[in-house]
KEKE-3310 file (N, C-alpha, C; in steps of 0.2 Angstrom, whole numbers, plus 5000, padded with zeros to 4 digits):
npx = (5125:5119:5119:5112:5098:5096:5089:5076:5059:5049:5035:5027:5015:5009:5019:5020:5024:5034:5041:5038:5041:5053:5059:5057:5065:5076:5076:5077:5089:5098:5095:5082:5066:5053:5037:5025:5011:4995:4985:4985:4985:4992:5004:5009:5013:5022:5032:5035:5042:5054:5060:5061:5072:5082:5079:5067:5050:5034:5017:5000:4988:4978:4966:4973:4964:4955:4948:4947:4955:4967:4970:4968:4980:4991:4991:4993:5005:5015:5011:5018:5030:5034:5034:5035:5042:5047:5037:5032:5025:5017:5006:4997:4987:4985:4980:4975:4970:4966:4959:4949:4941:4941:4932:4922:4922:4932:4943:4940:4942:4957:4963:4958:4965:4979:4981:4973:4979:4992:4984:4981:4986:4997:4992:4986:4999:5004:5003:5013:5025:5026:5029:5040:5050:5057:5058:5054:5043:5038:5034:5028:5029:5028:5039:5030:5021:5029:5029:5018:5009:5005:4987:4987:4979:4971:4982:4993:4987:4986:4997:5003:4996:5001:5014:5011:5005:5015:5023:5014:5014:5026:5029:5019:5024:5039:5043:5043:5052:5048:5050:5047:5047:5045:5049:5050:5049:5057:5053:5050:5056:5044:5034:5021:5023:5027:5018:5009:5016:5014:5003:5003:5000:5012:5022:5039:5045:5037:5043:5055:5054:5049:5061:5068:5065:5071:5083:5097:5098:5090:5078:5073:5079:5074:5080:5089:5077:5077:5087:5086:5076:5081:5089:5083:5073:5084:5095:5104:5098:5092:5092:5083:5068:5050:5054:5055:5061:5067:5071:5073:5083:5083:5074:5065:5072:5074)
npy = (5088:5072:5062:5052:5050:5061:5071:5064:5063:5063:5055:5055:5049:5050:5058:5069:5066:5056:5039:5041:5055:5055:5048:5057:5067:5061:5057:5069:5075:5068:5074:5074:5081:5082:5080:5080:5070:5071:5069:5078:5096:5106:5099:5096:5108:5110:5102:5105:5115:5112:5102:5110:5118:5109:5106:5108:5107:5102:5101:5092:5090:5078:5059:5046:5032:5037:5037:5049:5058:5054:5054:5067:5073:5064:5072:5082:5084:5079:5089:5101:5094:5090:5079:5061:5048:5040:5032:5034:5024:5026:5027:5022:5013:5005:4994:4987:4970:4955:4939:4935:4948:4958:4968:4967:4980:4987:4980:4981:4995:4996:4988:4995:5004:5001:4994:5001:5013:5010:5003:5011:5023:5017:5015:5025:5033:5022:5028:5038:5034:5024:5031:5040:5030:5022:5018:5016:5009:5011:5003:5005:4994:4982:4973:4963:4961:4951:4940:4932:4943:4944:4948:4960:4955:4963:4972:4964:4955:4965:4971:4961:4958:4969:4966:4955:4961:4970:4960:4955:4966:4969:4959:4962:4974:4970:4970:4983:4993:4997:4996:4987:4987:4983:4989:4983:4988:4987:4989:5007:5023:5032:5049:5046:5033:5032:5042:5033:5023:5032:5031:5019:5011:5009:5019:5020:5008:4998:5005:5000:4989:4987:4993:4981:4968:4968:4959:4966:4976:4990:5003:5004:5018:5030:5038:5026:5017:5026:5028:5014:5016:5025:5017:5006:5016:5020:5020:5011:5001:4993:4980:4974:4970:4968:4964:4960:4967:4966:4976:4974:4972:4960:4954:4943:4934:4926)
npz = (4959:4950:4935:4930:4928:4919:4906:4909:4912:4924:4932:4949:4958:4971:4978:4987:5000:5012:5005:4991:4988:4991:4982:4972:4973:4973:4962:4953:4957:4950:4939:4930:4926:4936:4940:4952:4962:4970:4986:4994:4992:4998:5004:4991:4985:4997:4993:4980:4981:4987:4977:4967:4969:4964:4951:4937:4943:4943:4950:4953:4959:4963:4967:4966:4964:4955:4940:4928:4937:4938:4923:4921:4928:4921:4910:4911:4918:4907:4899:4906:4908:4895:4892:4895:4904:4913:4925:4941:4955:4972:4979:4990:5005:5021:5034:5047:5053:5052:5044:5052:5058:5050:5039:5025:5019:5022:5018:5003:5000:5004:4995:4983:4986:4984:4972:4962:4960:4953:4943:4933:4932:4926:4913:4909:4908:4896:4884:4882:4888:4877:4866:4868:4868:4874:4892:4911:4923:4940:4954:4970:4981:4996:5008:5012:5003:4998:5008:5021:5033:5052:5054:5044:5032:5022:5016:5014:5005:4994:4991:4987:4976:4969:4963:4956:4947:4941:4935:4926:4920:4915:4908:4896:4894:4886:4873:4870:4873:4887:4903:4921:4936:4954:4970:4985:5000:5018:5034:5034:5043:5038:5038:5041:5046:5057:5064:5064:5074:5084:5090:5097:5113:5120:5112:5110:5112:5102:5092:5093:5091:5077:5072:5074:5069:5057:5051:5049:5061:5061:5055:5038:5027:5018:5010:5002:4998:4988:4980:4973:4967:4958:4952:4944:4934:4926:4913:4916:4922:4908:4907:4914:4922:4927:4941:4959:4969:4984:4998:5013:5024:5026:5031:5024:5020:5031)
capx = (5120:5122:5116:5109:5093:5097:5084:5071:5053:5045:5028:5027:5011:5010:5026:5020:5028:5037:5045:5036:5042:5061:5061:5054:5071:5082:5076:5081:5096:5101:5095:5075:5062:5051:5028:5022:5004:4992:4975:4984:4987:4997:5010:5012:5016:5029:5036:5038:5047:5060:5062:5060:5080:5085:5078:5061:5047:5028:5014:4993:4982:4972:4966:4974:4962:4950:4954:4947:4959:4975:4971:4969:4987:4995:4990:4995:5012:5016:5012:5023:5036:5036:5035:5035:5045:5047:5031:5034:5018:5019:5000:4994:4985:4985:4974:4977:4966:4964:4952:4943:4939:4941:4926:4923:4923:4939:4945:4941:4947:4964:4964:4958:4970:4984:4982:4970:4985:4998:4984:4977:4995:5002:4984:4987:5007:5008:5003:5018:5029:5028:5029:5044:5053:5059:5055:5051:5038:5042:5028:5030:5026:5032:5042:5022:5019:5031:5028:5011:5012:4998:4983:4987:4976:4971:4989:4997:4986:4985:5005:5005:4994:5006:5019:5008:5003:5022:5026:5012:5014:5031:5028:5016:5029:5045:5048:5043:5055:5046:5052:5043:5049:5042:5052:5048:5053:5053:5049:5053:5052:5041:5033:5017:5023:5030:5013:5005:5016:5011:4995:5001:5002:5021:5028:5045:5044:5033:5048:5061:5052:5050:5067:5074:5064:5074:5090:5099:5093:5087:5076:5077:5080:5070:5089:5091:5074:5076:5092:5086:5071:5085:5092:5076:5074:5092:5095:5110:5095:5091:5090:5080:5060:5049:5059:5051:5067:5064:5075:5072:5086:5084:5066:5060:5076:5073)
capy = (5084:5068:5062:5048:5053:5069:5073:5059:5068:5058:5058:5052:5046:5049:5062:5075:5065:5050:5038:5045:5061:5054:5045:5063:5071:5057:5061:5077:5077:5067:5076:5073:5084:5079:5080:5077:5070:5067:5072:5086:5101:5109:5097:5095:5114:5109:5097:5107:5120:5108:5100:5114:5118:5104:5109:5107:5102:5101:5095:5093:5085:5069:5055:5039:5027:5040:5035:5053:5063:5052:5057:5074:5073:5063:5076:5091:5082:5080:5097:5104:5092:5091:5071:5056:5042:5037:5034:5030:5024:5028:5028:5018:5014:5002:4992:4982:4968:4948:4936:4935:4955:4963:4971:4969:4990:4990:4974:4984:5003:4996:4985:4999:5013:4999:4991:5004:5018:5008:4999:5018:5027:5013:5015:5034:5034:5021:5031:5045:5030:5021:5035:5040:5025:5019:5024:5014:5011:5009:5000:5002:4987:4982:4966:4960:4957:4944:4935:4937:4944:4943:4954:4961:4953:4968:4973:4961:4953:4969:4971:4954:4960:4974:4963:4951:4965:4971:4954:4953:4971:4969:4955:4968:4982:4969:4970:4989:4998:5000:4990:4987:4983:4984:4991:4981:4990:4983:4996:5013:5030:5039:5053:5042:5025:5038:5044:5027:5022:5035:5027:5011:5011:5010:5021:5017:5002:4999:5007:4999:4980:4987:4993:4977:4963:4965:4955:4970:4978:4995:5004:5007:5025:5036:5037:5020:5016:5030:5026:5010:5019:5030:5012:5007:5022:5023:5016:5006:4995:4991:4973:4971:4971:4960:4962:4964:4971:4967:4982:4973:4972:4955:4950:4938:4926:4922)
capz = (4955:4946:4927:4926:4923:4913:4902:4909:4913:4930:4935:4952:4962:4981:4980:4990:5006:5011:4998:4985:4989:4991:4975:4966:4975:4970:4951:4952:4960:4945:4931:4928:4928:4941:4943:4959:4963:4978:4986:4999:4988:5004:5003:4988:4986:5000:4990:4975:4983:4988:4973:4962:4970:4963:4943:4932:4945:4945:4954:4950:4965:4963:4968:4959:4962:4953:4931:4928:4941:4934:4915:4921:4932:4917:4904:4916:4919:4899:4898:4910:4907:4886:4890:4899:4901:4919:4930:4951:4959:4977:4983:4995:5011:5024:5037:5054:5054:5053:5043:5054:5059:5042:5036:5017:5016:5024:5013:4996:5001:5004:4988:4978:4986:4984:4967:4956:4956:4949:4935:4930:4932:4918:4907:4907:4904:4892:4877:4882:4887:4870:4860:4870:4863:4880:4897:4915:4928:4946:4960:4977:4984:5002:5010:5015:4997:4997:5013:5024:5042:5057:5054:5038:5027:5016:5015:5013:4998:4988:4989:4983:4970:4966:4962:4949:4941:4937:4932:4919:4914:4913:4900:4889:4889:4886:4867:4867:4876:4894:4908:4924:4942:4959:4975:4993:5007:5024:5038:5034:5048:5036:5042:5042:5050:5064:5066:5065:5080:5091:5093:5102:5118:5121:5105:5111:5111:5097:5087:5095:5088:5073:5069:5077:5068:5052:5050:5049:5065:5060:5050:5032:5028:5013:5003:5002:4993:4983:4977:4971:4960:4953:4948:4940:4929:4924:4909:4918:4923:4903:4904:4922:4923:4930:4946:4964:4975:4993:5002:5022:5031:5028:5034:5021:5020:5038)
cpx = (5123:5120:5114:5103:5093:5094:5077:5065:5048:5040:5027:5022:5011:5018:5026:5025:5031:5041:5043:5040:5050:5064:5060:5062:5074:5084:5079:5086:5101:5097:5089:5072:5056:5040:5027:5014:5003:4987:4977:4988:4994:5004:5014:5017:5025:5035:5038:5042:5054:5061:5064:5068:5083:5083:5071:5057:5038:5024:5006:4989:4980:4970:4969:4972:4955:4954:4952:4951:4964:4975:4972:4978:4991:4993:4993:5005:5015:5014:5017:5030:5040:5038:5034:5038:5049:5041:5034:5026:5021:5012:5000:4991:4987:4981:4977:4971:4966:4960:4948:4937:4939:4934:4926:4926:4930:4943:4949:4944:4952:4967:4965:4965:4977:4985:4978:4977:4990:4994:4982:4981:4998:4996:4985:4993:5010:5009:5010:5024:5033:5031:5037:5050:5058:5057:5054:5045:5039:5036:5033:5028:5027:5034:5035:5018:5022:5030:5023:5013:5003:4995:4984:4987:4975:4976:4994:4995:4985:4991:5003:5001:4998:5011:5017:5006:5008:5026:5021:5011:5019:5034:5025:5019:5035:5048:5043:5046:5053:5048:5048:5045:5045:5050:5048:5052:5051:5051:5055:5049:5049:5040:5025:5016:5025:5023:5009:5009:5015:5007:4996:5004:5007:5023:5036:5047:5041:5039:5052:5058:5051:5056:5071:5072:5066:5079:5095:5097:5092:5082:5077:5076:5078:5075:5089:5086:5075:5083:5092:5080:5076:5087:5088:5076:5079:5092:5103:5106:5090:5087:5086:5073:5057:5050:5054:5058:5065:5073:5073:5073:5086:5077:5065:5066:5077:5068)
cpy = (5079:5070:5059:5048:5060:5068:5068:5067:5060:5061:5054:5052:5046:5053:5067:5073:5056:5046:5041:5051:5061:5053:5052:5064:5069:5057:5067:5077:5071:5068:5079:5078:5081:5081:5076:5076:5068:5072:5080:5089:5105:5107:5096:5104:5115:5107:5099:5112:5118:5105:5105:5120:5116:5104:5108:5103:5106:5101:5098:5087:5082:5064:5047:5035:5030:5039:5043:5060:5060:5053:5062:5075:5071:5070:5082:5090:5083:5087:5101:5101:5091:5081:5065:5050:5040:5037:5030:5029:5023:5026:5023:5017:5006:4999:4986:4980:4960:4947:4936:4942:4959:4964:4970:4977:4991:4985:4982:4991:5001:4993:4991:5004:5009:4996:4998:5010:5016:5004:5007:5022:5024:5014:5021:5034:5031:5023:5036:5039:5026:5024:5039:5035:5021:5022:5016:5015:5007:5009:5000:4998:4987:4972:4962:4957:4952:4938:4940:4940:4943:4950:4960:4958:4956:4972:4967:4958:4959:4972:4967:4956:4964:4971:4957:4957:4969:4969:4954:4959:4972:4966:4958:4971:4980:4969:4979:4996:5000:4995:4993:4984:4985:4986:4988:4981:4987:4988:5002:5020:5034:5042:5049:5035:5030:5041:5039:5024:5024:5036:5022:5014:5012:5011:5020:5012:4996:5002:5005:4992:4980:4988:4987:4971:4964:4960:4960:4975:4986:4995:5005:5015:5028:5034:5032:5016:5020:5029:5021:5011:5021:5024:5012:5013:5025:5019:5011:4998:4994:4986:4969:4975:4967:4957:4965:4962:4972:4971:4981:4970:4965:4950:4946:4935:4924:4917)
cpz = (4950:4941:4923:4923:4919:4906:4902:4910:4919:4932:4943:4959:4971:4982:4980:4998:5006:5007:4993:4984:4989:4986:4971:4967:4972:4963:4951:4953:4954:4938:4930:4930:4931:4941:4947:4961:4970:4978:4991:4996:4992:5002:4998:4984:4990:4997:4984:4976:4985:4981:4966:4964:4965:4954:4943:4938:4946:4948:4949:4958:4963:4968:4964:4961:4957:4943:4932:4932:4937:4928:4916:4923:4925:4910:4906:4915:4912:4898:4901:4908:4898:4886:4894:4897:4906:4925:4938:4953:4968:4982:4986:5003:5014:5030:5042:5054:5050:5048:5047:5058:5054:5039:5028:5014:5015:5020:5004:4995:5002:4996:4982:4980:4986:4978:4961:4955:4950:4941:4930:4928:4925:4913:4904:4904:4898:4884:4877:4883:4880:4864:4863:4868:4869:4886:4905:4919:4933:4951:4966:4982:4995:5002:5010:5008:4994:5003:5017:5033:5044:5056:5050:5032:5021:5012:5011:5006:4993:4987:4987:4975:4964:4961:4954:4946:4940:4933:4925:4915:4912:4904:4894:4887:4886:4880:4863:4870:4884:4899:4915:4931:4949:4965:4980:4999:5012:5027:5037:5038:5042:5040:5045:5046:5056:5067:5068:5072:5087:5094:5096:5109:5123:5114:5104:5109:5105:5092:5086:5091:5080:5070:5070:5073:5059:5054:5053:5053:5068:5057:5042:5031:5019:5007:5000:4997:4988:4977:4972:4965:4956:4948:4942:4934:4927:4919:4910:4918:4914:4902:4911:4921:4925:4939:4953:4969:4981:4997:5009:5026:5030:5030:5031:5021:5027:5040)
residu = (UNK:UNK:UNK:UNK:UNK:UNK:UNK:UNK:UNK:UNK:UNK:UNK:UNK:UNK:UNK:UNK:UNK:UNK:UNK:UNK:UNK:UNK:UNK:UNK:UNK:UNK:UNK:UNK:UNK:UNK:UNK:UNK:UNK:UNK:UNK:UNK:UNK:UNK:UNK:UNK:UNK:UNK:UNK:UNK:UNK:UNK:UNK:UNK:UNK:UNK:UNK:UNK:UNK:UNK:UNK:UNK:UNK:UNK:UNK:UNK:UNK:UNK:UNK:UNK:UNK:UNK:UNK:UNK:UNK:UNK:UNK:UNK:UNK:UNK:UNK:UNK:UNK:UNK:UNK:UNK:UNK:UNK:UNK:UNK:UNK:UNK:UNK:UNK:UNK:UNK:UNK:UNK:UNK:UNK:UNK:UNK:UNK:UNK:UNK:UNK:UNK:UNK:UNK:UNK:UNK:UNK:UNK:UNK:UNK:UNK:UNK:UNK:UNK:UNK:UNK:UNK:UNK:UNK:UNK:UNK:UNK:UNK:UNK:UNK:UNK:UNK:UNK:UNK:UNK:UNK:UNK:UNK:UNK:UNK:UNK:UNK:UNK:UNK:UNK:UNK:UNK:UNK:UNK:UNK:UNK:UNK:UNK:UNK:UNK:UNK:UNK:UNK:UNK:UNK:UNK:UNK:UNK:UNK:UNK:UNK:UNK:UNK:UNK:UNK:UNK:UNK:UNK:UNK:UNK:UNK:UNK:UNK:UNK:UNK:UNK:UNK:UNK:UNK:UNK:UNK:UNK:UNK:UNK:UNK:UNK:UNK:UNK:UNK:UNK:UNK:UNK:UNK:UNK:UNK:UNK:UNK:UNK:UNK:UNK:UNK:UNK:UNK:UNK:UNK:UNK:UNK:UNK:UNK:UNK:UNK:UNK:UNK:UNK:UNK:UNK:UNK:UNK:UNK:UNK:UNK:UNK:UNK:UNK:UNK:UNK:UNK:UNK:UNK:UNK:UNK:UNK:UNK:UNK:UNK:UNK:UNK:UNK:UNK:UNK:UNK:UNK:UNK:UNK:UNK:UNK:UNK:UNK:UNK:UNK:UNK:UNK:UNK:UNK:UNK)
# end
């Protein structure tokens, strides 16, 4: 076990599976005591079992686009933990679809399940953050919030939104000790994207174009985001907020 974050307390959004769930690890296995949220109670039971090797770990089910669910979760969290003073936002959804076929419904459900976690998440933490006397907050954005692709309209501008809204809450927390950065991965084998390709057509193939359209032509791998949250919430990274870290292989400087 490292130690960098030795004696933080992380609350982290959508880490029952996935990145969320990689990042919660990565805190632990250097130090932190670790709360895990999300809406499937199961997993996250899963995921506290695994973590809960590793030291001090929680969990409380929610919804975070719900304000009412994330008060209840950050209050659970501070309780269990004795504090707060690193939040991970993890949640999110996604949506295959064009201007010109996008539904309003399906517009606003991805919006909300991609930008309301991270504004409700920072609304609720920053009273424990402040009073903590330092502390981060870490968005998981994607490479699509920096550049647009075909047929992720709903996606791709409510990353983008992620990102504006790290940058100007970066600027509210930067003369009180909180700092604020965004993670943008490019394609990573979640358990999730792995499931989403087993609906095309050719899953092969379909795997094989996404691993191959970085620069660097693989996928990105769990460890490798979560190594860069541990940055983030270490106090190595001090003088860095503000920041949207594209981790993809290369994709957007092509």
């Amino acid at each position: 076990m490292g130690g960098r974050l030795q004696g933080k307390c992380a609350l982290v959004y959508g880490g029952g599976t996935g990145i969320g769930l990689a990042c919660a690890e990565a805190y632990a296995r250097e130090g932190a005591a670790v709360f895990v949220s999300g809406r499937r109670e199961s997993r996250l039971q899963e995921a506290v079992s695994k973590l809960s090797r590793l030291g001090k770990a929680g969990y409380e089910p929610g919804d975070a686009t719900i304000e009412s669910d994330v008060a209840r979760v950050t209050a659970k969290a501070v309780a269990f933990m004795g504090g707060l003073d690193t939040l991970l936002v993890s949640s999110g959804d996604g949506h295959v679809g064009s201007i010109f076929a996008i539904k309003p419904e399906d517009f606003r459900r991805v919006s909300d399940a991609n930008i309301l976690p991270l504004l409700l998440g920072a609304q609720a933490a920053a009273p424990h953050l402040l009073k903590a006397g330092k502390g981060s907050i870490t968005a998981v954005s994607s490479m699509y919030g920096l550049v647009g692709q075909k047929e992720r309209i709903a996606y791709c501008t409510s990353k983008a939104a992620v990102i504006g809204m790290v940058r100007a809450m970066a600027l509210d927390f930067a003369d009180k000790g909180v700092r604020v950065n965004a993670l943008c991965p490019g394609y990573v084998e979640t358990e999730l994207a792995l499931q989403v390709v087993q609906q095309e057509a050719d899953p092969e193939e379909a795997l094989r174009r996404k691993r191959l359209m970085h620069a660097i032509p693989r996928a990105g791998r769990l460890e490798e985001v979560a190594s860069a949250a541990v940055y983030f919430a270490a106090d190595d990274a001090a003088f860095t907020t503000g920041q949207a870290l594209a981790m993809d292989g290369g994709y957007t400087i092509r």
